[in-house]
KOLTOR-260429 format. One line per field, with one value per residue (C-alpha): x negated, y, z negated; residue in three letters. Coordinates in steps of 0.1 Angstrom, whole numbers, plus 5000, padded with zeros to 4 digits. Example, Ala and Ser with C-alpha at 12.3 -4.5 7.8 and 13.67 -1.06 7.14 Angstrom:
X = c(4877; 4863);
Y = c(4955; 4989);
Z = c(4922; 4929);
r = c(ALA; SER);
This chain:
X = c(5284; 5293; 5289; 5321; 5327; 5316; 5337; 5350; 5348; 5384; 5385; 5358; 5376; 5409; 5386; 5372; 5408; 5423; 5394; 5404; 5439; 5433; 5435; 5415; 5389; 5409; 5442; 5424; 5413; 5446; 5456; 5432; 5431; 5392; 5376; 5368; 5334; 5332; 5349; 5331; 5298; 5303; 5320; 5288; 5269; 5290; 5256; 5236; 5215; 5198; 5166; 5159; 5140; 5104; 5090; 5056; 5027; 5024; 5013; 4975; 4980; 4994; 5008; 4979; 4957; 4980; 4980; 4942; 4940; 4965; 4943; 4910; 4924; 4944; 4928; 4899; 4885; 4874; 4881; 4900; 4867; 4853; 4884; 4880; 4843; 4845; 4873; 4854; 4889; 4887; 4912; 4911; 4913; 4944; 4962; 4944; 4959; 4994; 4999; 4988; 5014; 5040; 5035; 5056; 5030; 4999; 4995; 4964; 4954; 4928; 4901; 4892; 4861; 4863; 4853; 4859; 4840; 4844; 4818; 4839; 4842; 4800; 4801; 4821; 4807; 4775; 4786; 4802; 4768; 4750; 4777; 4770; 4734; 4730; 4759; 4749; 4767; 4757; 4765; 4771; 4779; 4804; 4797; 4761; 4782; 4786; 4832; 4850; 4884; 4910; 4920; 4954; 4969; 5003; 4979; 5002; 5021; 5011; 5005; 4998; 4985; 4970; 4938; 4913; 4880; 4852; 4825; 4849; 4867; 4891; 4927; 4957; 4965; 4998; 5021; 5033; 5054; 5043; 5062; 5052; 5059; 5049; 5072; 5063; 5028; 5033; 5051; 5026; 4998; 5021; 5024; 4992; 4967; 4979; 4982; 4945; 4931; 4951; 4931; 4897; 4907; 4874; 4859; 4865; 4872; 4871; 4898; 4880; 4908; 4909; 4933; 4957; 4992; 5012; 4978; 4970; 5006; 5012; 5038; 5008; 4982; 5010; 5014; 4974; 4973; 5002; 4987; 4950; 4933; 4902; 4905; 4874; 4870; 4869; 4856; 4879; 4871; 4845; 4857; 4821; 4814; 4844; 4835; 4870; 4871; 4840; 4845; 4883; 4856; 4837; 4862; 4882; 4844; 4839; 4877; 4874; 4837; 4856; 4883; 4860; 4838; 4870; 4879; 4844; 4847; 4882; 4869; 4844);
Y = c(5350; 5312; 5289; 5273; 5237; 5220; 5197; 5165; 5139; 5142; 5176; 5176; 5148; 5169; 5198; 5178; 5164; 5200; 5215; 5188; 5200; 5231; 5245; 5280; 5282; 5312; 5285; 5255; 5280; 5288; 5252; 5236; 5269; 5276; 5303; 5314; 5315; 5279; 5270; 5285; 5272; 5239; 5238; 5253; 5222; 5196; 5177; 5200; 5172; 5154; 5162; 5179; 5159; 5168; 5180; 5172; 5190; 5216; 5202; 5207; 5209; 5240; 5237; 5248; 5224; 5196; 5203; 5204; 5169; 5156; 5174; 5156; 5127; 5126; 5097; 5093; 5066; 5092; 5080; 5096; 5107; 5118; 5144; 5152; 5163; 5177; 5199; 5207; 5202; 5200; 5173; 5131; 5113; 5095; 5131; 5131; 5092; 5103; 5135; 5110; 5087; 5122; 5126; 5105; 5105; 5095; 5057; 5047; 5017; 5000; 4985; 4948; 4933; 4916; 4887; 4875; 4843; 4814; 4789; 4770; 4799; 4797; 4761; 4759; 4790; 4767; 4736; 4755; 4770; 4732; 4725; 4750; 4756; 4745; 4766; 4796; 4825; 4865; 4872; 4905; 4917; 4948; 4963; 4977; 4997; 5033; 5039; 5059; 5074; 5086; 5117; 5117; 5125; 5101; 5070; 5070; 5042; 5001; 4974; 4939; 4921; 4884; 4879; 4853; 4851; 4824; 4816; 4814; 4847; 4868; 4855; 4878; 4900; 4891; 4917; 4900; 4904; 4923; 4894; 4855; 4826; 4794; 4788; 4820; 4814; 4785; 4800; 4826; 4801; 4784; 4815; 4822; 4794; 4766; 4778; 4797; 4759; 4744; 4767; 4751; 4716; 4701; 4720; 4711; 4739; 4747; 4769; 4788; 4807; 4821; 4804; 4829; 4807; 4804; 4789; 4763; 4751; 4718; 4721; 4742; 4715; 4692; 4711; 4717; 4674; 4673; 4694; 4678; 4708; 4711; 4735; 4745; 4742; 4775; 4785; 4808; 4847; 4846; 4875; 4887; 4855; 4852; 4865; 4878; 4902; 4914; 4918; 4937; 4960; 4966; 4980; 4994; 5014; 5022; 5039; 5057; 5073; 5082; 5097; 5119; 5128; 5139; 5160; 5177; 5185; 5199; 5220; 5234);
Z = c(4482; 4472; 4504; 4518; 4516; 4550; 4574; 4565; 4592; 4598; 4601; 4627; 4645; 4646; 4663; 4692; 4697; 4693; 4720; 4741; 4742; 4753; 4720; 4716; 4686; 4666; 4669; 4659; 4629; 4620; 4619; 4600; 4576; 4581; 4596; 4634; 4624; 4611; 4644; 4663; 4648; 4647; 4686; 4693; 4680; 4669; 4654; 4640; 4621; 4662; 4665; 4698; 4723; 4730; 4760; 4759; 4765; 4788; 4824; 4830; 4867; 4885; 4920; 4937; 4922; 4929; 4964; 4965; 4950; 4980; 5001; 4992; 4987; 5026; 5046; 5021; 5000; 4971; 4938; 4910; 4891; 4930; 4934; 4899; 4904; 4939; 4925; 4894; 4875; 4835; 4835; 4831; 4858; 4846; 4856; 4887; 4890; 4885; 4906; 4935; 4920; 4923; 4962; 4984; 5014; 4996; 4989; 4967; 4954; 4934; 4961; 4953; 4962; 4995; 5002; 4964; 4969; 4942; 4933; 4960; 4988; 4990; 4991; 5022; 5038; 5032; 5047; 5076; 5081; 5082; 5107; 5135; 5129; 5167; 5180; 5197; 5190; 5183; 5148; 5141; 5106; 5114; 5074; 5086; 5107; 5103; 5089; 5116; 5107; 5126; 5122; 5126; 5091; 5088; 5105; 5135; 5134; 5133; 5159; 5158; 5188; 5192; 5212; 5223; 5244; 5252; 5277; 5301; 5300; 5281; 5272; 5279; 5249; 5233; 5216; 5186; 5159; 5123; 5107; 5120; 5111; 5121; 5151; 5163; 5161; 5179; 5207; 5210; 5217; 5240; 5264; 5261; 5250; 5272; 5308; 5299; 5287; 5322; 5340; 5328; 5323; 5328; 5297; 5263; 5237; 5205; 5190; 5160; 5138; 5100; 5075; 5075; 5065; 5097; 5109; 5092; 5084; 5090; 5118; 5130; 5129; 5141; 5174; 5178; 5175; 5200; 5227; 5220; 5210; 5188; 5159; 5140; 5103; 5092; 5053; 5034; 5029; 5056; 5081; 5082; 5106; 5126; 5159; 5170; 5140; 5151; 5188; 5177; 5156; 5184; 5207; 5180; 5174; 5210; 5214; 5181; 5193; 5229; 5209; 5190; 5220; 5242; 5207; 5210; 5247; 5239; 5210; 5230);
r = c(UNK; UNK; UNK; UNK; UNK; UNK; UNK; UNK; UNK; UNK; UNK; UNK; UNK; UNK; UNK; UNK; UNK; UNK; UNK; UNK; UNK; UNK; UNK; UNK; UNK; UNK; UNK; UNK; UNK; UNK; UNK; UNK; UNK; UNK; UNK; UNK; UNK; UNK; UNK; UNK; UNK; UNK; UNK; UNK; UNK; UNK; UNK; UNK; UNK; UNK; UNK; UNK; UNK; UNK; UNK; UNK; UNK; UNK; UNK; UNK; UNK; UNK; UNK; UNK; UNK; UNK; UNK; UNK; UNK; UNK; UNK; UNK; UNK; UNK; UNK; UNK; UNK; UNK; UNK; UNK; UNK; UNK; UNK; UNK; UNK; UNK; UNK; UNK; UNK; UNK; UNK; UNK; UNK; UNK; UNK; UNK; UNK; UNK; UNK; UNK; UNK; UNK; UNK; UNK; UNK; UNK; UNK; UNK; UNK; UNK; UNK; UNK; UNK; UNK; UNK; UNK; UNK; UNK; UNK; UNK; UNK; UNK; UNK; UNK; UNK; UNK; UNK; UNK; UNK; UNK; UNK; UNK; UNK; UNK; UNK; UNK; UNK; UNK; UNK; UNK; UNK; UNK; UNK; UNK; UNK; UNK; UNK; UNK; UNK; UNK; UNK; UNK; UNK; UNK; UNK; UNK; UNK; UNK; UNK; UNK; UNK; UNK; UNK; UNK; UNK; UNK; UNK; UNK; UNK; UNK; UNK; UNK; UNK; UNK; UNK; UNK; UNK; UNK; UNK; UNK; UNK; UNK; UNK; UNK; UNK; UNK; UNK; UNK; UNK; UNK; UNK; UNK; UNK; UNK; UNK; UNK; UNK; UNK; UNK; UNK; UNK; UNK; UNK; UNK; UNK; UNK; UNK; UNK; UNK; UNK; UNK; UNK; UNK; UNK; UNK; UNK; UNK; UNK; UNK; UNK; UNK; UNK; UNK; UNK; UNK; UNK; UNK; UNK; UNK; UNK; UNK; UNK; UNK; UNK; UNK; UNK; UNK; UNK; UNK; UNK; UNK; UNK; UNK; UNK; UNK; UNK; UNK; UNK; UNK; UNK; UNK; UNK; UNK; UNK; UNK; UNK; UNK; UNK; UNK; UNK; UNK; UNK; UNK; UNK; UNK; UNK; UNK; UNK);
C-alpha cells in the first residue's frame, strides 16, 4: 500500500489552530481532506522528530538505605567513606554526599583544619609567647580532652552570652546578641566591664580578648583608649591559649557529664 504524502507546515499549522478552536479531529479531517487517522496521529505528537529526554540511571539508593545513611550520619562527624563502610554499601561516596545533600535536616560540611597557621600566625604566637613567659597562668589545652555530644537530635536551639573572670572574681554574664556589632560590643562592656573595674580601682588590669572583628575595630580600640583600659596583644588563630575559651570548655564539660549521669540514673 503506497504511503500518503506527509504534512506540509501549513497544514499542520491549520490543525493546531483548528484544535484550538474547538474543532474535533474527524472535522479538522474533513476540512483539510486527510484522514482521521493522520489527525489523530499527528495531534497525538505534533513533533515526532524530539528526542525524548533521558532519565538517567536508575538510583543506587532505596529508601531504606537512605534513611540509614541520615541515621549514621545524625549528630556525627563520620565521613562519607565512614557511612559508606559502616553500612557496607556498594556505592561511591559522592552518592553517599548527595543523599545528605537531599535531606533538609542534615547539614554537612567539609571540616578545615583549625588553627590554619601561616608562616606569620607562628611568628606571632612566638612573640606573644616571649611576651608573657613571666605571666602565670594554667594553660590548659582543651583538645586532649575526651568530645562530649549532646544528645538531643535537632541541637536544641543557640545562645550567645559574653563572659569575663580574673584574680579578682567572676564578671556578671551578659546575654548578648547572635549578631554584634561594634557599638554593641561596646555597650556590652560598658554594663558590664566598667562598674566590675570601679569596684577594684586600685588594681590595674589587663583585658585579654581574641581578634574577632567588632573587637579590634577601631571605634573599639578608640573606646578601650578612652576609658584607659589595657588590652592585651593577642596572636591570631590561637584559641588553644585563650583562657576564657578554656574555662567556657570546662563548664560546658562539667554540665554535659551531669547531664549524662542524671540520664543514667533515669535509665536505671
Amino acid at each position: 500500500m503506497p504511503r500518503g504524502k506527509l504534512l506540509t507546515d501549513t497544514e499542520k499549522a491549520s490543525i493546531l489552530a483548528l484544535k484550538t478552536a474547538g474543532w474535533s479531529n474527524r472535522k479538522v479531517a474533513d476540512h483539510l481532506h486527510r484522514s482521521k487517522h493522520c489527525i489523530d496521529e499527528f495531534v497525538s505528537n505534533p513533533n515526532p522528530n524530539k528526542v525524548p529526554k533521558k532519565k538517567g540511571p536508575k538510583n543506587k539508593l532505596d529508601a531504606r538505605a537512605k534513611r540509614a545513611i541520615i541515621r549514621t550520619a545524625s549528630n556525627t562527624m563520620k565521613s562519607c567513606n565512614d557511612i559508606k563502610q559502616e553500612l557496607n554499601l556498594n556505592v561511591s561516596k559522592w552518592t553517599v554526599w548527595r543523599a545528605l545533600k537531599e535531606d533538609p535536616n542534615i547539614v554537612r560540611a567539609v571540616m578545615r583544619p583549625a588553627p590554619s597557621l601561616t608562616d606569620f600566625h607562628k611568628k606571632c604566637r612566638l612573640d606573644f609567647a616571649k611576651a608573657n613567659m613571666s605571666t602565670d597562668w594554667n594553660k590548659h589545652d582543651l583538645r586532649k580532652d575526651k568530645l562530649v555530644f549532646s544528645k538531643r537530635n535537632f541541637g536544641g536551639g543557640s545562645l550567645m552570652i559574653w563572659a569575663a573572670f580574673c584574680s579578682a572574681g567572676f564578671l556578671k554574664i551578659a546575654f548578648v546578641s547572635h549578631r554584634m556589632n561594634s557599638s554593641d560590643y561596646q555597650q556590652v562592656l560598658q554594663d558590664n566591664l566598667i562598674p566590675f573595674c570601679h569596684r577594684f580601682s586600685r588594681r590595674q588590669f589587663l583585658f585579654q580578648q581574641d581578634n574577632a572583628a567588632i573587637h579590634t575595630s577601631r571605634s573599639t580600640l578608640d573606646w578601650f583608649n578612652s576609658k584607659k583600659i589595657d588590652v592585651m596583644s593577642w596572636p591570631a588563630h590561637s584559641p588553644d591559649i585563650n583562657p576564657m575559651e578554656n574555662g567556657l570548655g570546662e563548664s560546658w564539660f562539667a554540665e554535659f557529664t551531669a547531664k549524662e549521669s542524671n540520664m543514667d540514673q533515669l535509665d536505671s
